[in-house]
C-alpha positions in Angstrom: 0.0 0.0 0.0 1.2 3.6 -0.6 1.1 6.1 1.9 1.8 9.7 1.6 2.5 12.2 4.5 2.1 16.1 3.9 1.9 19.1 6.0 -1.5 20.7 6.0 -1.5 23.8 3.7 -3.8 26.4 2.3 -5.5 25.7 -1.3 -2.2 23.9 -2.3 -0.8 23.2 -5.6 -1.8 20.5 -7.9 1.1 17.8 -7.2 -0.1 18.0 -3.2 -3.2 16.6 -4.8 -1.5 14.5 -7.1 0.1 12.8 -3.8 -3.1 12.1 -2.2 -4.9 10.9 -5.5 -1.6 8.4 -5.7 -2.0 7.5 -2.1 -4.1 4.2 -0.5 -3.8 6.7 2.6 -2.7 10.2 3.2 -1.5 11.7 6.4 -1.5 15.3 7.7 1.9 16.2 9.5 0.1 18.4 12.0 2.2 17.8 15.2 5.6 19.4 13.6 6.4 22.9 14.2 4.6 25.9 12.3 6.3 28.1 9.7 5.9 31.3 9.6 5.1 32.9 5.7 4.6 29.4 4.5 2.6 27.7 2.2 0.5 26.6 5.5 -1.4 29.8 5.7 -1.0 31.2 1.8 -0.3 30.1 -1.7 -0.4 31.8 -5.0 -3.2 32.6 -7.6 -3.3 34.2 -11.2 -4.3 37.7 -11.7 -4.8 39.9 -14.7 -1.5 42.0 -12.8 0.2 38.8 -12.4 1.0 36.0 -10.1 -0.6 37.0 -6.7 -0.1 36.0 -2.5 -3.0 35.2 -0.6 -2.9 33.9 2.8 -5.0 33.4 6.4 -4.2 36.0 8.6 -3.2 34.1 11.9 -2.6 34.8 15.7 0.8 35.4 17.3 2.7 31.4 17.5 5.7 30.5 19.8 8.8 29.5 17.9 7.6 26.2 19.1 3.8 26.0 18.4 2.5 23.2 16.0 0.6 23.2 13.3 -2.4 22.1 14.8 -2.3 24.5 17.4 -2.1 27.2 15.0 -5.7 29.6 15.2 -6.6 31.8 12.4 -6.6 35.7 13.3 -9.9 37.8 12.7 -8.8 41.0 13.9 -9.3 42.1 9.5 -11.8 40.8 7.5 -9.8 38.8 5.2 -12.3 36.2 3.9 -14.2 39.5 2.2 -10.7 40.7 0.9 -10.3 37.0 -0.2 -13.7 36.2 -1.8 -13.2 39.7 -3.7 -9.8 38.8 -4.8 -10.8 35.4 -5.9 -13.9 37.3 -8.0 -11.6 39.8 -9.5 -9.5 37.9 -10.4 -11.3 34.7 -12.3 -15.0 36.4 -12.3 -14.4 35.2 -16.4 -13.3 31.8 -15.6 -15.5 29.0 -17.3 -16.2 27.5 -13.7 -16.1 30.3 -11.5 -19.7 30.2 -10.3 -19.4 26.2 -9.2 -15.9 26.8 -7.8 -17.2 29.5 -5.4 -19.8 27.8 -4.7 -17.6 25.3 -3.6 -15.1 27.2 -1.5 -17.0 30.7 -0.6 -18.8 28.6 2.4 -15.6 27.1 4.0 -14.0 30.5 3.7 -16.8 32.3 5.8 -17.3 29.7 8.3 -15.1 30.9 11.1 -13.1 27.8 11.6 -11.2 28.5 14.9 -8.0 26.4 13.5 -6.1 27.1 10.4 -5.4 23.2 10.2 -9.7 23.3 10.5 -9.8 25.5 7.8 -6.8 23.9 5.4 -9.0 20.6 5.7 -12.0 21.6 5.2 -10.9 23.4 1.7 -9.3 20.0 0.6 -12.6 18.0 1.8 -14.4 20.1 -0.6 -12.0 20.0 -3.7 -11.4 15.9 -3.5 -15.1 15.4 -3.2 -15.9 17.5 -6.2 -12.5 15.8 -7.9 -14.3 12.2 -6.7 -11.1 11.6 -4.9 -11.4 9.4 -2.3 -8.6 8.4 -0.5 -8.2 7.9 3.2 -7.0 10.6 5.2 -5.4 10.8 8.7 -3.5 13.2 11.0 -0.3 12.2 12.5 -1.4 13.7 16.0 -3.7 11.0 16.3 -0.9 8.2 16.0 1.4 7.6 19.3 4.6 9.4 19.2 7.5 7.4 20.5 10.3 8.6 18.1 11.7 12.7 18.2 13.4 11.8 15.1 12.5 13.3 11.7 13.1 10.0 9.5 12.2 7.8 12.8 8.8 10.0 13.1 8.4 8.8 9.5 8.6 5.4 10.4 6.6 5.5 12.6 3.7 6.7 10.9 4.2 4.4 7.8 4.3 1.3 10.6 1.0 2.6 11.8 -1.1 1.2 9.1 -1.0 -2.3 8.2 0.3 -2.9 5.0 1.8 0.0 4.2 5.4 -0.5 1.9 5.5 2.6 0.0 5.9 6.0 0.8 5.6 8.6 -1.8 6.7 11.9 -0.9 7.8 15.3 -2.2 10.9 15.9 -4.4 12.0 18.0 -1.5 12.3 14.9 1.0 15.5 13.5 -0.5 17.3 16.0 1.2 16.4 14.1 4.3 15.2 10.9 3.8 17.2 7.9 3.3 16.4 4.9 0.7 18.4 2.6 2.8 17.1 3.0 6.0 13.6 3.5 4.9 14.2 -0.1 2.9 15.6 -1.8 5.9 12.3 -1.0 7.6 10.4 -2.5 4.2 9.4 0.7 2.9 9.9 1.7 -0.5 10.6 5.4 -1.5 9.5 7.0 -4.4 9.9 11.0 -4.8 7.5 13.1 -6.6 8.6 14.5 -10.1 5.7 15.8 -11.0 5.9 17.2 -14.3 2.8 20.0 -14.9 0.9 19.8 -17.7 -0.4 22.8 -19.7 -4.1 24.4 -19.2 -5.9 27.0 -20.5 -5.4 30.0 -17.7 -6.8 33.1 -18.1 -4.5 36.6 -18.2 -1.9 35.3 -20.9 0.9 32.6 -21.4 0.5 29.6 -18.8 1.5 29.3 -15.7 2.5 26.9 -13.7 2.4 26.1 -9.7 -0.3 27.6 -9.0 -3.1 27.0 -6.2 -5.5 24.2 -7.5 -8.1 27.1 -7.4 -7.0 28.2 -10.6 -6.9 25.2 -12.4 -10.4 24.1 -10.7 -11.8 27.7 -12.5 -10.3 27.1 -15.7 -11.2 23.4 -15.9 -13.6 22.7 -13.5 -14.5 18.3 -13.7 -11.9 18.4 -16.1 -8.8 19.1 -13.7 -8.8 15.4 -12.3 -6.9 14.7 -15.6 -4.7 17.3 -14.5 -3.9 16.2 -11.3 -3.0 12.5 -12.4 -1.3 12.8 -15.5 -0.3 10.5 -18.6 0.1 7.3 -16.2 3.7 8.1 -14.9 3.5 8.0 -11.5 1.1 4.5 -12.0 3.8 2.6 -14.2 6.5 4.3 -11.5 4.2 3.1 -8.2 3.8 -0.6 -9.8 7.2 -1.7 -9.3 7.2 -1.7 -6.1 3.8 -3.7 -6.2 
């Protein structure tokens, strides 16, 4: 089985969903530390002045507060400021009316928890991509290791079965084939490789927010997400 294991992060990009389409189950990584100006609380969208910041305004954190203890600051009202960005900004889009629909009432719910939030957003975005796969918070599985790779372990022990983990390009830097093979776990890193859409405001661009390929393409961005079978033919060796 193929787990991956991702930090919880606003709208993300489309290879975060890639991971989790790929995935028999996905994990939240919501008991490391917080970030600060991180792809936790913002990520990027297309405009008609460019490529634009949005993020969740959040209260003061410790150096040492985690992710799940993170609460979402409403001192401004930056779900309007949001929404009208977002309207601005892809008001022309094919599937902008379904897409807000989708998103406008998570937005303006008042979730307490930025990790509340984050989840909520991807609930709503696999079930309109008919993406079904498991998910799970790693603050819900025992901690015995404080080590990064052994925390890893860990998790990937957790669930019965599990014998691949496929995780961001990123994770190389600190993840080990040979140890995670000695503990039966197979790694394959992400390279996922971004297929072209139709965008609004000029020449494509990639690495966006999911939000932008969902208004462009609406149904049509599953085929986006998981594209021309590499990661399949990649995953079955391991099988």
């Amino acid at each position: 089985m193929i787990i991956s294991i991702i930090q919880p992060c606003f709208i993300p990009w489309i290879g975060y969903f890639e991971q989790i389409a790929v995935a028999d189950i996905f994990v939240y990584m919501d008991d490391v530390y917080y970030t600060k100006k991180d792809w936790r609380n913002g990520n990027q969208l297309k405009s008609q002045y460019g490529v634009k910041k949005v993020s969740v305004p959040v209260s003061k954190t410790k150096r040492d507060t985690l992710i799940k203890d993170v609460s979402i600051s409403y001192a401004s009202k930056w779900e309007q400021t949001l929404l009208n960005q977002i309207t601005e900004w892809y008001k022309k889009a094919p599937h902008f009316e379904k897409v807000m629909n989708l998103i406008e009432p998570v937005i303006i719910a008042k979730n307490a928890m930025l990790v509340d939030l984050n989840l909520q957003l991807n609930n709503a975005i696999l079930s309109y991509l008919e993406i079904n796969t498991p998910i799970y918070f790693s603050s819900q599985i025992e901690r015995k290791s404080f080590d990064k790779i052994g925390r890893i372990i860990e998790i990937c022990n957790h669930f019965e079965g599990v014998n691949i983990l496929y995780d961001g390009k990123k994770a190389e830097d600190f993840l080990s084939t040979d140890v995670m093979r000695k503990e039966g776990i197979e790694l394959v890193f992400q390279d996922y490789k971004h297929t072209e859409y139709k965008q609004l405001w000029g020449d494509f661009t990639p690495y966006m927010s999911i939000i932008d390929l969902l208004m462009n393409c609406g149904k049509e961005a599953k085929k986006y997400v998981i594209n021309d079978g590499v990661i399949n033919k990649l995953i079955k060796k391991y099988k």
